[in-house]
N, C-alpha and C positions, 0 to 999 in steps of 0.2 A: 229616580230609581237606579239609574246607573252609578252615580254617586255612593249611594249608599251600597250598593252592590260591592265595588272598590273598597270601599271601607271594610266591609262583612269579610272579603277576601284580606287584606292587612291586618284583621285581627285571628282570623284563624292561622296566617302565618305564621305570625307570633306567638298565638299559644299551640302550637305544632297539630293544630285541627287539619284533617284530610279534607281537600277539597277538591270536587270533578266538576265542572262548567257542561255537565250535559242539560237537555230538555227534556221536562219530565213527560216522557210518552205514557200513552198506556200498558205499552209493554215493560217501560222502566218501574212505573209506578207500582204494578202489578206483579213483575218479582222481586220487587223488593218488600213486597206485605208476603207471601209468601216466604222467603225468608226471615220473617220474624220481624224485620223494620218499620220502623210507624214514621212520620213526615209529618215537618209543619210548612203548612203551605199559605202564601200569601194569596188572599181571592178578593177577587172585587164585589165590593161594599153596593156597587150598582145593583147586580145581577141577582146579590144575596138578599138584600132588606133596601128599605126605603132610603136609608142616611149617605147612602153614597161615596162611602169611605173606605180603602182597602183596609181588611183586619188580617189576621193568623187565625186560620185557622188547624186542628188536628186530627190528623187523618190516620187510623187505624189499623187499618183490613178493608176486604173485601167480601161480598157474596157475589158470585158471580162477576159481572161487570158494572157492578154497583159499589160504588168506595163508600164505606162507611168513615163518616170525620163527626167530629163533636165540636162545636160550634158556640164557645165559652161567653160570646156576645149576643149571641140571637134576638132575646129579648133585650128589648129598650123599658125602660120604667119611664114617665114622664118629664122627669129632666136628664134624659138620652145617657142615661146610664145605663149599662149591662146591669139587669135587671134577673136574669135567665139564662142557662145554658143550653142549647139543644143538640142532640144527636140524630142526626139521617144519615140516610141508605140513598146515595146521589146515583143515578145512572151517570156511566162514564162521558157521553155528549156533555151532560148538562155540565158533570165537573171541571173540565178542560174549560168550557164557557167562562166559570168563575175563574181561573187560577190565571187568565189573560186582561194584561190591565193595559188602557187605552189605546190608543190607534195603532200605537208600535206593538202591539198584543207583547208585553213583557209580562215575564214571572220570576218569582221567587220560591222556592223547597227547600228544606233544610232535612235529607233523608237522615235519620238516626240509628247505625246499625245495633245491634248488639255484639256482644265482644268488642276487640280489637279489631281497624281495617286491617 
């Protein structure tokens, strides 16, 4: 993960992409849907479905302290393809849960403002 983190950072340099190394809190998370930014966030494949594989998922909004994300893999068809898309309303507990992947609890966001930063 870290790897590829380095890399995600060398390529936004390159293509003159803003980037902040903060942790998505819920207070980050949550003004940033209020200003109109949606985020794709990386969750673990554990906590979400049986197959056990970090995906992307995309997170929208909120109600409350509920992140709405749409979930482009959810559905598996019987040879473990994305079969189905789904969208939930995750309580904040459970969402943090997903967006921490193995013992180092790391994560990945990718907040996307509108406009210019």
């Amino acid at each position: 993960m870290r790897l590829t983190q380095l890399a995600f950072q060398r390529e936004a340099k390159a293509l003159g992409v803003p980037t902040h190394l903060t942790p998505v809190s819920e207070s980050v998370l949550m003004r940033a849907f209020a200003a109109g930014s949606v985020v794709v966030v990386l969750v673990s494949g554990y906590h979400m479905v049986a197959r056990g594989r970090p995906h992307w998922i995309f997170a929208f909004g909120r109600d409350g302290r509920r992140v709405l994300m749409h979930d482009p893999a959810a559905i598996r068809g019987d040879q473990g393809m994305a079969a189905a898309a789904e969208t939930y309303a995750v309580p904040w507990p459970a969402f943090e849960r997903v967006t921490h992947l193995g013992r180092e609890r790391l994560s990945a966001a990718i907040v996307i403002r509108k406009g210019h930063s």
